[in-house]
C-alpha positions as CSV (number, residue, x, y, z in Angstrom):
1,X,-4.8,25.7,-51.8
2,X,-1.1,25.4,-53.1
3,X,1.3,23.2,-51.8
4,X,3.5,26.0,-50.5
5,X,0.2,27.2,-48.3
6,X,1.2,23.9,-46.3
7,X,-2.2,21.8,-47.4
8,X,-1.8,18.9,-48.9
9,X,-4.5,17.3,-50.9
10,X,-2.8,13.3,-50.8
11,X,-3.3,10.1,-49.9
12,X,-1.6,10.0,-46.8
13,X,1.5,7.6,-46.8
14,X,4.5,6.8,-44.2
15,X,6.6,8.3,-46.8
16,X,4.4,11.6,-47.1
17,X,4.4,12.3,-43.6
18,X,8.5,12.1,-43.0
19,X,8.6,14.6,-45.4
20,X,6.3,17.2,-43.6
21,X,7.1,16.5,-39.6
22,X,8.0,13.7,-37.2
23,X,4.3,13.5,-35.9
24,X,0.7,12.7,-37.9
25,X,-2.4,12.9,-35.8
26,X,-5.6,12.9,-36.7
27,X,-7.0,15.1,-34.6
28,X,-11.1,14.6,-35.3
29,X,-12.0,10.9,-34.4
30,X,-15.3,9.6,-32.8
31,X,-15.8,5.9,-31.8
32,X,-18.8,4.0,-29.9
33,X,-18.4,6.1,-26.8
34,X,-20.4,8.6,-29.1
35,X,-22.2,8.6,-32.3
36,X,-20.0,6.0,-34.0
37,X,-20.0,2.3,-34.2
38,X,-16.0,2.2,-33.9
39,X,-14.1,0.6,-31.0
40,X,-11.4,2.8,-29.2
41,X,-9.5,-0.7,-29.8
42,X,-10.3,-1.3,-33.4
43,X,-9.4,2.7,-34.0
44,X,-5.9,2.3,-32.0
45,X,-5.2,-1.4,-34.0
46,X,-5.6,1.1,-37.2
47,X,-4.0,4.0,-36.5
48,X,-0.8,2.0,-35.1
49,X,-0.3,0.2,-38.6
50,X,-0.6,3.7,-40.3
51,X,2.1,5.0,-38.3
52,X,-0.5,7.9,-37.2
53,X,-1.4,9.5,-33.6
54,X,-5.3,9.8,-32.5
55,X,-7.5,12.4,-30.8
56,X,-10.3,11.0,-29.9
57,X,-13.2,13.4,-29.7
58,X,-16.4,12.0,-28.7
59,X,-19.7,14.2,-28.1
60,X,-19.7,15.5,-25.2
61,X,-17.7,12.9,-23.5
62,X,-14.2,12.0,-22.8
63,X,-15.0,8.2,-21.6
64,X,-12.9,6.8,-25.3
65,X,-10.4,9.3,-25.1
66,X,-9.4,8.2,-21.7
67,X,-9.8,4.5,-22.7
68,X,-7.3,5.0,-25.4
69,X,-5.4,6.6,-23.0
70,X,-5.4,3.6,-20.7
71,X,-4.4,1.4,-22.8
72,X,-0.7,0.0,-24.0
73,X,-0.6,0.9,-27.5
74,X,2.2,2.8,-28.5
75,X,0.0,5.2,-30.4
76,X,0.3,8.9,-29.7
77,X,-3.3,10.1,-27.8
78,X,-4.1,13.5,-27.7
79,X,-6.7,13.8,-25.2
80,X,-9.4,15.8,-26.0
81,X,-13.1,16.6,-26.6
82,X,-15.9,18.0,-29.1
83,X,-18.0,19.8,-27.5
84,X,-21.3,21.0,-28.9
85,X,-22.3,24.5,-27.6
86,X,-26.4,25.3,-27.2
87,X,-26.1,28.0,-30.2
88,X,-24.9,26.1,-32.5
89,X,-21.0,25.8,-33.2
90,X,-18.7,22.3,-32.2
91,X,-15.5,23.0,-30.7
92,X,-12.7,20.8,-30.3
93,X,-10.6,21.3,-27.2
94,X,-7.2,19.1,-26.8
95,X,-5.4,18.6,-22.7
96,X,-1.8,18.8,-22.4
97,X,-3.1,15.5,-19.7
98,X,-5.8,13.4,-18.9
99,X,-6.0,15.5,-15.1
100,X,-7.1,18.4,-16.8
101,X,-9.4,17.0,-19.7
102,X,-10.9,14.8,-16.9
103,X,-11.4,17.8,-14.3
104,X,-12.7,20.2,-17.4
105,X,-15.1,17.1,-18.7
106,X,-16.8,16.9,-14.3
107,X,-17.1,20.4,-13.9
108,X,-18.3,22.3,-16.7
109,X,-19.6,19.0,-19.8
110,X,-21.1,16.6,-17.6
111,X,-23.2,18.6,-15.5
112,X,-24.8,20.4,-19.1
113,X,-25.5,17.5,-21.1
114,X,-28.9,17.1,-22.1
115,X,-31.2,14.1,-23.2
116,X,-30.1,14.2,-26.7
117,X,-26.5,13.5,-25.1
118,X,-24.3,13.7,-28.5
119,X,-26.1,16.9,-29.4
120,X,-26.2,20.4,-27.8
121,X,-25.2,21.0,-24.1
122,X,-26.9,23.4,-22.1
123,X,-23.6,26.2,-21.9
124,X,-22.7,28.5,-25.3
125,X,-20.2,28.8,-27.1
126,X,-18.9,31.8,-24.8
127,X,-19.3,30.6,-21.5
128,X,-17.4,26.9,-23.1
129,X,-14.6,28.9,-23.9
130,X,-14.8,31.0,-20.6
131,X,-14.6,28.2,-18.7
132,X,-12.1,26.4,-20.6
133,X,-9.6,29.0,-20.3
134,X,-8.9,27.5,-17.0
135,X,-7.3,24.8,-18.1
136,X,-4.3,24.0,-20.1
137,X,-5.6,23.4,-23.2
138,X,-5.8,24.3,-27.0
139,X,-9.0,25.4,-28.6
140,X,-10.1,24.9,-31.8
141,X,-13.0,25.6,-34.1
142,X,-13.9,22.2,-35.7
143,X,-15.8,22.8,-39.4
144,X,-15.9,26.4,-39.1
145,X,-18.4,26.3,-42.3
146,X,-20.7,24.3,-40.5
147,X,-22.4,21.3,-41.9
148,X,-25.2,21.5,-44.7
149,X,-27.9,23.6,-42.9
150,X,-27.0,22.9,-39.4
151,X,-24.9,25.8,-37.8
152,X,-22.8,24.0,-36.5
153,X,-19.5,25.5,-37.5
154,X,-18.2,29.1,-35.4
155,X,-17.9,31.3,-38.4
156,X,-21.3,30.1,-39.9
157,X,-22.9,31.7,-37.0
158,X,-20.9,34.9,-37.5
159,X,-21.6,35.2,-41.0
160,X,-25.1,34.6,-40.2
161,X,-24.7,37.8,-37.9
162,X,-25.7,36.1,-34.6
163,X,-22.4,36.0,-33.0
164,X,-19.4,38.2,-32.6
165,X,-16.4,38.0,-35.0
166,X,-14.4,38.6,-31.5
167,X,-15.1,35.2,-30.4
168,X,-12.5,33.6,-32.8
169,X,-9.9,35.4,-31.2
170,X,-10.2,33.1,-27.9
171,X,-9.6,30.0,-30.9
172,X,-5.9,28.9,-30.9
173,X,-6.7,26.8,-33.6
174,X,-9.1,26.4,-36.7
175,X,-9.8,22.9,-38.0
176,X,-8.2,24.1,-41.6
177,X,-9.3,20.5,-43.5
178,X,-11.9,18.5,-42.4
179,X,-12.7,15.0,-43.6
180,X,-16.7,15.5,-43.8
181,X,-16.6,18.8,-45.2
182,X,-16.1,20.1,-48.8
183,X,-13.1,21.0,-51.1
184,X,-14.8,24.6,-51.1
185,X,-15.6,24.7,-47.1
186,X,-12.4,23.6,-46.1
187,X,-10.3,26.2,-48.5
188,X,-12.6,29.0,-46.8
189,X,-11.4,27.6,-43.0
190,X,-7.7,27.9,-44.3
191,X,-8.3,31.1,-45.4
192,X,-9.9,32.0,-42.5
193,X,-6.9,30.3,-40.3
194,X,-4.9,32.8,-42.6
195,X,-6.5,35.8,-42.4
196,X,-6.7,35.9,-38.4
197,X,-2.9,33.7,-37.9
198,X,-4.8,30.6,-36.6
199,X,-3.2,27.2,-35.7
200,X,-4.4,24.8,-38.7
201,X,-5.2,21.3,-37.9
202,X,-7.0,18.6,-39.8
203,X,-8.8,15.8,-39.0
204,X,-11.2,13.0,-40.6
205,X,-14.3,14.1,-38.9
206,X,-14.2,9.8,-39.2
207,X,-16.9,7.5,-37.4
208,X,-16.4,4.3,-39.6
209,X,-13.3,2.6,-38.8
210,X,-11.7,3.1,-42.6
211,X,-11.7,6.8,-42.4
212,X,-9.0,7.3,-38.9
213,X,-6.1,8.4,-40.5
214,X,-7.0,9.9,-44.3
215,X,-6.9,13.6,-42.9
216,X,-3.9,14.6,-40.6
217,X,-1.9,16.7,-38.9
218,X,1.4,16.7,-39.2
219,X,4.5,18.4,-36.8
220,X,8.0,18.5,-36.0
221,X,7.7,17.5,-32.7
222,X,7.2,14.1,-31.4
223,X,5.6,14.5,-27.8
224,X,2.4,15.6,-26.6
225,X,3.3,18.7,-25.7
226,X,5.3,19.5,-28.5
227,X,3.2,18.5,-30.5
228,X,0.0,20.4,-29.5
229,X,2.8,23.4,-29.2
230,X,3.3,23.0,-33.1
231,X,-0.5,23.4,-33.5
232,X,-0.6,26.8,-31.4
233,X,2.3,28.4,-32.3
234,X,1.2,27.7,-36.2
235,X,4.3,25.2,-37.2
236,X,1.8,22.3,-38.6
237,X,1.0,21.0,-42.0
238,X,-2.3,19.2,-43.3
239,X,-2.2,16.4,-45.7
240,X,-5.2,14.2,-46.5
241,X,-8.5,14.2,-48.5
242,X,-11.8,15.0,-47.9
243,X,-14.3,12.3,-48.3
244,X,-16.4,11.8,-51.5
245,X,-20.1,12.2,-52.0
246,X,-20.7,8.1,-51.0
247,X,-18.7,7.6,-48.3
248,X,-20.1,10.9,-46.5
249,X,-23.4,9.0,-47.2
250,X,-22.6,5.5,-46.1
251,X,-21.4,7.5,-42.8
252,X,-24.4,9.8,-42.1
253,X,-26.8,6.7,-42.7
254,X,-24.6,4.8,-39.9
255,X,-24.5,7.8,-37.7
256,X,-28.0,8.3,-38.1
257,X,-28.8,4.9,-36.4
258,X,-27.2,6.6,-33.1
259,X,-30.0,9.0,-32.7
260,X,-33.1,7.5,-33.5
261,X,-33.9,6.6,-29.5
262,X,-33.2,10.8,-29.0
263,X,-35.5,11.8,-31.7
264,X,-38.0,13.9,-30.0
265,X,-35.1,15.6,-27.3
266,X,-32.7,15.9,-30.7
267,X,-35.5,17.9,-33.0
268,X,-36.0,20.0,-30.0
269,X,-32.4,20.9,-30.3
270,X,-32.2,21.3,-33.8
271,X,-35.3,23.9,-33.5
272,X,-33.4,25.6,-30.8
273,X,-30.3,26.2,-32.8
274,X,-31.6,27.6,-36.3
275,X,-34.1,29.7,-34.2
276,X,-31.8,32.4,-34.1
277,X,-31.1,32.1,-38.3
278,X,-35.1,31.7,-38.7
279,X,-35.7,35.1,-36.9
280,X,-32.4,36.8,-38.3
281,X,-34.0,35.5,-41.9
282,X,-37.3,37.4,-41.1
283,X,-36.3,40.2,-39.9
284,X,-34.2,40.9,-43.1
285,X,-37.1,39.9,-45.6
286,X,-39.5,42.1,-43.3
287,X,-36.8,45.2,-43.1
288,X,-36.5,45.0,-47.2
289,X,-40.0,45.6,-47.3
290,X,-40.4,48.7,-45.9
């Protein structure tokens, strides 16, 4: 992508950031409340000396996010979630307050989760977004691309033909450059962001305490509400870098470590979610033959 496409492939600096917006965020960080070994603490010590806001988006839970909230920092929180839907695709939503994360998160998260709690819950990715259009809230698809062979990205299960294109158009927002993902993934989520006038945001994908605040979002306003505004109404800017081929390594093998008392509920899930590809796959190769 081009610099006038408003994706920025630096290293993100103070002086980087004044010259796109007012406000950085990362907007894709998980910490020990989930799969990560990071402190909410630690993450808001590091994100104040960047000069850089936070979302923290745990798995399934919003116990960091409203930790960070709670505290005195004088980093800008964006409360907010990732939810992982039972077919497949993670979606990040983001509260204009804590009230309404808080009130989404007892009614329609915590009553779904499932043994393997950072993994699927037991609602889709239609009846999340159903439900969350109660609420005062953006919506947007994290890793549309998915990672490796896991569908875990929205548009890798439409391509895959198992979901409806019409889905993305209850998405304010498509996570345009993602810190785990590749160069190539991440150009085909801005494009996609472009082709259906998405809200671009950008985040590290980060568990280890090093990577909060290498992918962000920037805007011109400098509250909450403004700022989550300059995400929707598609006034943001990304700048950042995707992580190399070791560091994504050093972080799976850490994240890794969180799952290994889930094992059995967590392969059950993973079966459940590349069932539909599996049978989709086999009913092509058997169609060709005939």
């Amino acid at each position: 992508m081009s610099e006038t496409d408003g994706i920025f492939r630096e290293r993100v600096t103070a002086e980087r950031i004044a010259r796109e917006g007012s406000t950085a965020v990362d907007m894709h960080f998980h910490t020990n409340h989930s799969d990560s070994p990071t402190t909410v603490a630690s993450a808001l010590r590091r994100a104040r000396m960047l000069g850089v806001g936070v979302a923290i988006t745990d798995h399934n839970t919003i116990s960091g996010s409203e930790e960070a909230l709670s505290s005195d920092s004088g980093v800008l929180i964006v409360p907010g979630i990732e939810v992982s839907a039972a077919d497949g695709p993670h979606i990040l939503l983001y509260f204009y307050d804590r009230g309404s994360m808080r009130d989404f998160y007892e009614r329609h998260i915590r009553p779904f989760k499932r043994r393997s709690p950072y993994l699927a819950i037991e609602l889709d990715t239609w009846e999340i977004i159903r439900r969350s259009e109660g609420y005062s809230c953006v919506r947007v698809a994290a890793h549309p691309y998915g990672y490796l062979l896991f569908n875990k990205g929205l548009q890798k299960c439409i391509d895959a033909r198992y979901m409806e294109q019409e889905i993305l158009e209850h998405f304010d927002g498509v996570e345009v450059m993602c810190g785990g993902m590749t160069r190539r993934l991440n150009d085909r989520a801005a494009a996609l962001a472009e082709r259906f006038l998405k809200g671009r945001t950008g985040g590290t994908d980060g568990h280890l305490l090093h990577d909060l605040g290498n992918v962000v979002t920037v805007g011109p306003s400098e509250d909450l509400d403004g700022f989550l505004g300059d995400v929707v109404e598609r006034r943001t800017r990304i700048v950042g870098k995707e992580k190399t081929n070791v560091q994504k390594t050093v972080m799976g093998s850490v994240v890794m470590t969180k799952y290994i008392r889930y094992t059995v509920p967590s392969l059950r899930i993973h079966y459940e979610q590349n069932a539909p590809r599996v049978r989709r796959l086999f009913h092509d190769l058997t169609s060709k033959k005939r």
